[in-house]
C-alpha positions in Angstrom: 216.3 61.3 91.3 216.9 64.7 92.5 218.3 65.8 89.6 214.5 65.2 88.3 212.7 66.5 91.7 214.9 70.0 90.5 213.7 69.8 87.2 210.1 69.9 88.4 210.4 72.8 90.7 211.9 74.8 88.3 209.0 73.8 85.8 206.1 74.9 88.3 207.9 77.4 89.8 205.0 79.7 89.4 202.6 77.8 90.9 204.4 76.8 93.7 205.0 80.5 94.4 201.7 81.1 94.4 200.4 78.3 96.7 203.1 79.4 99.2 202.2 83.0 99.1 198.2 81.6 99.4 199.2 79.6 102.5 200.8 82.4 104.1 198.7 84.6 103.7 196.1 82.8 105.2 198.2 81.9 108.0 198.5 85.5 108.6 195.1 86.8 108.1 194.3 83.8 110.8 196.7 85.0 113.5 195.5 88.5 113.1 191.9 87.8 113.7 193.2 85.6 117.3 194.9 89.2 118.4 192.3 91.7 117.8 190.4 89.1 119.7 192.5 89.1 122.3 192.6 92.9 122.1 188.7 93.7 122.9 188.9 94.8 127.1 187.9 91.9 129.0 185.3 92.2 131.7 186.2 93.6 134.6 184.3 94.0 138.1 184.8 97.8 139.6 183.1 97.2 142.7 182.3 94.3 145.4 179.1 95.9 146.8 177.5 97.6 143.7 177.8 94.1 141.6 178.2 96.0 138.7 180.6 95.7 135.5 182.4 97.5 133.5 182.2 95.8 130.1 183.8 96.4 126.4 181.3 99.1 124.6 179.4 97.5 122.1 178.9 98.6 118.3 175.7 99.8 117.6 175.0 96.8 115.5 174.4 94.9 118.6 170.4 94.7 119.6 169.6 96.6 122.7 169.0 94.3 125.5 165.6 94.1 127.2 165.1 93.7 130.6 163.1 91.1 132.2 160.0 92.0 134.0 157.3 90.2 136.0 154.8 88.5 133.9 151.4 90.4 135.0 149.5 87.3 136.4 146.2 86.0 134.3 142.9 87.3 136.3 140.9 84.3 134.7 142.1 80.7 136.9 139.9 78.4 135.9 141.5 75.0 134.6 140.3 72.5 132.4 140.3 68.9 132.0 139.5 66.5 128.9 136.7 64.0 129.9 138.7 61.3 127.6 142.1 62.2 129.3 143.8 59.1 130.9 146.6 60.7 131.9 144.7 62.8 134.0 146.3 66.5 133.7 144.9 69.8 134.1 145.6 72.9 131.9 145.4 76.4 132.6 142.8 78.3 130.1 145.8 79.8 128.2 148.1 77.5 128.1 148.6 75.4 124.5 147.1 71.9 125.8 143.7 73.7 126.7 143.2 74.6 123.4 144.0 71.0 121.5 140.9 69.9 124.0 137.7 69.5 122.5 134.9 71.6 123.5 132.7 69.0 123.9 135.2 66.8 126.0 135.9 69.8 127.9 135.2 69.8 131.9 136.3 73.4 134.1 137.1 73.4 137.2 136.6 76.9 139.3 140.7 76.4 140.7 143.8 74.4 140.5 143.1 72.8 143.6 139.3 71.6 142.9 141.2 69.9 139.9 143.6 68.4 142.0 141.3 67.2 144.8 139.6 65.6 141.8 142.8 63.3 141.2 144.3 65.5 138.3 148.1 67.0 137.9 149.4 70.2 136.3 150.3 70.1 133.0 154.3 70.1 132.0 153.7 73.0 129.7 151.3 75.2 131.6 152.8 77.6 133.9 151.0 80.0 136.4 
């Protein structure tokens, strides 16, 4: 029996070379990709009352980040309704739901709260 498991190895000694050297290499190429992980400076806070960061200095493949700013609020507040509407919610003029309403099932009310004295709800999807 082992006599016979030799004889094999010796026969596809080659290949087994090769799917050794294959494994390894792997293995290695693997390991090396954790440590330059590893390697990148980690975040680290300078400064209790300035709350800022020093952070790892990016490539210049990454995107520049934009800030956010203060949505400039809409001068036009009228809301509608849909006169067929049974689950009785109001939508602002801009807002996607206002637009599925039919023109001639539409109904505007001046303000939020006319709408709401009326018995309607805001919308889920319609923000202010």
């Amino acid at each position: 029996m082992l006599s016979k498991f030799l004889k094999f190895i010796k026969s596809q000694q080659q290949t087994i070379f090769l799917s050794v050297c294959l494994v390894l290499v792997s293995v290695i190429s693997y390991n090396l990709g954790q440590v330059n992980a590893l390697q990148k400076t980690p975040l680290k806070i300078t400064g209790k009352e300035t709350n800022q960061a020093n952070v790892f200095k990016a490539t210049s493949l990454q995107k520049p980040q934009t800030t956010a700013t203060n949505k400039p609020k809409p001068t036009d507040l009228r809301v509608v309704v849909s006169k067929k509407s049974t689950t009785k919610k109001y939508h602002y003029a801009w807002c996607s739901g206002a637009q599925r309403i039919k023109e001639e099932n539409r109904v505007w009310f001046a303000t939020a709260g006319e709408a709401e004295s009326a018995g309607y709800t805001l919308a889920g999807n319609c923000e202010l």
